[in-house]
N, C-alpha and C positions, 0 to 999 in steps of 0.2 A: 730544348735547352732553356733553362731558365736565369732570365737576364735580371740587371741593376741600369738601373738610370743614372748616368753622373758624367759632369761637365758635359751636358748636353748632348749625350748619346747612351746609344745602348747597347750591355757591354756582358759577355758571358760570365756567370757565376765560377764556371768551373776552370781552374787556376789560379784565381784570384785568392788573396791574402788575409785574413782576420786576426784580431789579438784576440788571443783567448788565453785565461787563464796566467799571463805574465809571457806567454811568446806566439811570433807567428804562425798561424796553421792555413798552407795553402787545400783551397776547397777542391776534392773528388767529385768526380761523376757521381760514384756513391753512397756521395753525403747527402744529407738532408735538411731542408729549411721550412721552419713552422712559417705561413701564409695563407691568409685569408681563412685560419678555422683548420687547418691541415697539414701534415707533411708530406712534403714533396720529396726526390731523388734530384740534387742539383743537375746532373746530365738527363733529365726525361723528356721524352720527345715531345716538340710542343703539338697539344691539341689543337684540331680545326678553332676558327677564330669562333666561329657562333654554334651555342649548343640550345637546340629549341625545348619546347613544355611536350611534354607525353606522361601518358597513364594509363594505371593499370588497376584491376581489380573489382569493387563494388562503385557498382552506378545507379543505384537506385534513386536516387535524388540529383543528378547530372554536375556530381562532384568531379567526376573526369574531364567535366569540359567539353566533351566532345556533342553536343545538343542531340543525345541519344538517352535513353534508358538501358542500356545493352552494359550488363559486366565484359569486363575486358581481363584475358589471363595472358598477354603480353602488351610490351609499352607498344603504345600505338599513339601515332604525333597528334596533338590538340590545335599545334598552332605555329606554322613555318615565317608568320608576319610578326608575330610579338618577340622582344625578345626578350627573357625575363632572367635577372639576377638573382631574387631570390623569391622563393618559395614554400609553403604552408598548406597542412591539409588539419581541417577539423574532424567533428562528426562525421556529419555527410557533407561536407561543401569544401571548400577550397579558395587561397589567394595569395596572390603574389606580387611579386614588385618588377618592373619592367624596367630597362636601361636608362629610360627618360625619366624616372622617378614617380610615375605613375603607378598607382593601386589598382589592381583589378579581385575580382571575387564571382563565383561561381557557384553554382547547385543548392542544397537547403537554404531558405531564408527564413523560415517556418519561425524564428525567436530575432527576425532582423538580423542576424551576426552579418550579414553581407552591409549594414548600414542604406540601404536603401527600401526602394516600396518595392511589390511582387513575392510571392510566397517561392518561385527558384530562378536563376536562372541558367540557359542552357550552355553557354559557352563565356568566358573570361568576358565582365564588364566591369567598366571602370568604377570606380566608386570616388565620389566628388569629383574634385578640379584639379584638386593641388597637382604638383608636382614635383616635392620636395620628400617621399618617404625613402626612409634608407632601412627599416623594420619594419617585417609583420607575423601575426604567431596568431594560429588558431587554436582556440578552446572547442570544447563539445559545440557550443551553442556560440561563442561569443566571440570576436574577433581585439587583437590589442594593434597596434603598428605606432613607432616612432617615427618623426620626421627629420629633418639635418638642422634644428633647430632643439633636437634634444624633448621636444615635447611628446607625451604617451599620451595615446587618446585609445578608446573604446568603446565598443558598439554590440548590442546584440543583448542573448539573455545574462539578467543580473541575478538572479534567485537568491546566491548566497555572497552576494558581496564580490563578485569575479572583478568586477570592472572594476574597482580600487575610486567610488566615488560617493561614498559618504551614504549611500542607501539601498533598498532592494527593489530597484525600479529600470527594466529593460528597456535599454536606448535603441532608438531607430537611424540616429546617425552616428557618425565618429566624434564623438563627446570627449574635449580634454579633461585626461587626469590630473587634478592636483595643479599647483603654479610651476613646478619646477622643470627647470630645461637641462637637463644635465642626465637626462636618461640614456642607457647605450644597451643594455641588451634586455627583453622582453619573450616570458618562455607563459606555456597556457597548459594546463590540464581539462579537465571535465570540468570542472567551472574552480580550479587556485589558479592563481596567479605570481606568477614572481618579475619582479623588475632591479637592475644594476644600475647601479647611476657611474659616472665619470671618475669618482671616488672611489669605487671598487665597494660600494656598499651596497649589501641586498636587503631587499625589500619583499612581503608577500600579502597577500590577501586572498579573500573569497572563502570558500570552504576546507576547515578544516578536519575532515576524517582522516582517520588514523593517524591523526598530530602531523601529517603534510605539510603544513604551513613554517615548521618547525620554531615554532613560539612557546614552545614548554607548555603547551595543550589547554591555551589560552580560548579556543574555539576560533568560530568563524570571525572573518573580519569584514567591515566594510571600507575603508581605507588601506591605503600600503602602508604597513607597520615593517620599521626595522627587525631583521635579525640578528643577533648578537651585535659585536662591538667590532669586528675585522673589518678591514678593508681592503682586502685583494681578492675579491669575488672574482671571476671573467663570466661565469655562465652557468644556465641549471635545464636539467631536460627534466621532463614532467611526466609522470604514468599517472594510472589509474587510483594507485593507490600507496606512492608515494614521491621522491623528488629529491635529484643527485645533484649537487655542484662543484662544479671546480673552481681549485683556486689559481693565481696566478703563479703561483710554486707549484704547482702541480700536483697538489694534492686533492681527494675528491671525497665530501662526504654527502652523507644521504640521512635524511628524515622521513618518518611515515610508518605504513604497517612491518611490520617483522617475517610477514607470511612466507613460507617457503625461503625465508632468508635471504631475497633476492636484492639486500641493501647491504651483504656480506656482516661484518662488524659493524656498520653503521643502524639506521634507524631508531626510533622513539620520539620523544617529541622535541629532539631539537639535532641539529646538524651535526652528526659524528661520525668520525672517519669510516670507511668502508672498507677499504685496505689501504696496507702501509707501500710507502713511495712516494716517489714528486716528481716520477716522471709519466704521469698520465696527462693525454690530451685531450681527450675526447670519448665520453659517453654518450648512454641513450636508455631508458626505461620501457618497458612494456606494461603488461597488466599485472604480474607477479613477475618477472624476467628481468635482466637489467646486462648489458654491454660496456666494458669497461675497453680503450684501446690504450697502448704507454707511447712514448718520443721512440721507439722501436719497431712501431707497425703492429707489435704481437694486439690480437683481439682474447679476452679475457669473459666469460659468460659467470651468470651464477641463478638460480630460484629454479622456477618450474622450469621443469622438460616435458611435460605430456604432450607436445604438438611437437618436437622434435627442436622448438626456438631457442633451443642454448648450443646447436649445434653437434651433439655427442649422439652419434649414432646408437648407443645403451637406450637414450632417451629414460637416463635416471640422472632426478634432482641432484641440483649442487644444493645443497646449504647451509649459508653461511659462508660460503668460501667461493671463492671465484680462479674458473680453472680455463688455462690457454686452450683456445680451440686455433689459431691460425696466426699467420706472419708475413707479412707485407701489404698491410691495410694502413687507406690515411682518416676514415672516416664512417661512422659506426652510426644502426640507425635500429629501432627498434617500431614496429607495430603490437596491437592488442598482444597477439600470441606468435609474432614471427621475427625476425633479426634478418637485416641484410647491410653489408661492408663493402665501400671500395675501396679496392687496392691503389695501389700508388703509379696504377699503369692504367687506371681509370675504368680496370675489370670491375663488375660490380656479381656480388655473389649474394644467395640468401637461403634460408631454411625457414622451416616451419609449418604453421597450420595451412596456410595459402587455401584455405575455405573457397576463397573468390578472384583467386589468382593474383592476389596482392604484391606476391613477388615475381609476375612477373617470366615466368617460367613457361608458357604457353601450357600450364597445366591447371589444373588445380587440387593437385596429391600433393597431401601431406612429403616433407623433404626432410629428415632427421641430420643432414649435413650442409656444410656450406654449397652451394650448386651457382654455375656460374650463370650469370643471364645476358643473353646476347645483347651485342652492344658497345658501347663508351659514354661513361657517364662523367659532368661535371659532380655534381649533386642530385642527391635525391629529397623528398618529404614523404613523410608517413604518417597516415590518417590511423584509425582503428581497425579500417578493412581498404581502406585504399592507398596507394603508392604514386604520386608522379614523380615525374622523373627531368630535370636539364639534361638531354642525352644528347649527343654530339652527331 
């Protein structure tokens, strides 16, 4: 059951009274409340208190954490002593943020993106001293994380201007971007960048193909240059080969390639709607593929299907248009060529190419539908070919 804090207790959601709209509306078991990035079922059972790090998939570089080289096709636990809030998967490496505000990172360091010396390492190490990060988001090669001071720093390869620091020179430590402290949400692709500030203004850098960057096809950047003139950004998730956002109305558009149509109406080179509506919560991009979920649970697919990642067992292309595959989802996540959602019961399900057993499924066949994967998940992260998992 999901509770409110007031007058110094703690007090069930469901019964309770809200003004909406000009009158009182007492809250149902099942209603729903957007929290922490998600919605909830006011009546859902509460989850155990601690949900630890596991993973799945491509280990080639000891991205899983687990101080093996061994691919994994089901989550298998990394770490029952850390406990991590949030979570990031790059290329081949991996990092996250622990309860105490602590950054850790893992597997390739081959371009520094972990910000330390040694070319991997085998399991979750710290990275500096601090203890103040509340954001981190891996790129191909190169790492960003905010701390509770609003500052964005980055590490790792710069090639086309990723890091947002004025040149084409890869940093071996966490380097602040820029003077400004007012950063709140940080998203990474193969080396663009996008960052939100407190203002609800977005910003991007690094490489712009296929007009990703959405700057009216200005090219690469080495600095965060504003996008347009809005300011009710909330967040942008990052593919291969272009880059969705939502706004705080609920509307979601997308910049980048037009390929396979997997930006619906949106794409080119600057930020335009994707479909119509303002009640979308949560997206996520793959390499041509894109997930759209609405304030309803329904999940929404559109671009390539050749690996089965849009969910339609035809495994024939949407596009341009983005068509319902499922209903009771809080949270939508996309890899290279595969899609996995959890539901609002903390099921987690996925489809697609699972080459390396990325989703999870103790297989690694191809899944043209949504398939459930054993377990209870808080959240997940998704690499290119790897998957971990906060699994309960």
């Amino acid at each position: 059951m999901i509770k409110i804090y007031s007058n110094g207790a703690f007090h069930d959601l469901e019964g309770q009274k809200i003004y909406v709209n000009g009158e009182w509306v007492t809250l149902k078991a099942d209603d729903m409340i957007y929290l922490q990035g998600a919605w909830h079922l006011i009546g859902e059972g509460e989850a155990p208190a601690t949900a630890y790090l596991y993973g799945t998939g491509l280990n080639s570089n000891y991205q899983l954490g687990l101080n093996d080289k061994v691919n994994r096709d089901e989550f298998t636990l990394v770490s029952n002593t850390l406990v991590f809030k949030e979570i990031s998967c790059g290329g081949s490496f991996s990092a996250g943020i622990t309860t105490d505000g602590k950054l850790w990172g893992w597997g390739a360091n081959n371009q520094t993106q972990l910000g330390m010396s040694g070319w991997e390492k085998t399991v979750p190490t710290q990275i500096g001293t601090a203890t103040d990060w509340t954001t981190v988001a891996c790129g191909k090669a190169y790492l960003m994380a905010i701390n509770s001071s609003g500052e964005l720093y980055g590490t790792g390869y710069n090639n086309e201007g990723q890091l947002g620091l004025g040149d084409l020179t890869t940093r071996s430590v966490l380097t602040r971007v820029g003077t400004a402290s007012n950063w709140v949400h940080v998203s990474c692709g193969i080396s663009s960048t996008y960052a939100i500030n407190s203002s609800g203004e977005l910003y991007s850098t690094g490489s712009d193909a296929y007009n990703m960057l959405g700057l009216g096809g200005t090219g690469n950047q080495s600095l965060l240059v504003r996008v347009g003139t809005d300011v009710n950004w909330l967040k942008v998730a990052v593919g291969e080969r272009g880059a969705l956002a939502l706004k705080t109305n609920g509307e979601i558009y997308g910049a980048g390639d037009t390929w396979y149509g997997f930006l619906g109406a949106g794409g080119g080179t600057t930020f335009k709607q994707v479909v119509t509506g303002t009640n979308w919560v949560d997206m996520d991009i793959g390499h041509s593929h894109s997930m759209l979920l609405n304030s309803s649970g329904d999940i929404y697919t559109a671009g390539n299907n050749a690996y089965g990642q849009l969910g339609r067992p035809d495994v024939t292309d949407k596009t341009n248009v983005f068509a319902a595959i499922g209903s009771g989802y809080r949270k939508v996540f996309c890899t290279t060529r595969d899609s996995l959602a959890i539901k609002t019961n903390n099921d987690l399900y996925g489809c697609g190419q699972n080459t390396y057993g990325q989703l999870g499924l103790n297989t690694t066949t191809q899944t043209n539908t949504l398939t459930q994967v054993a377990g209870k998940f808080k959240t997940i992260a998704t690499g290119r070919f790897h998957t971990l998992a906060l699994k309960y």
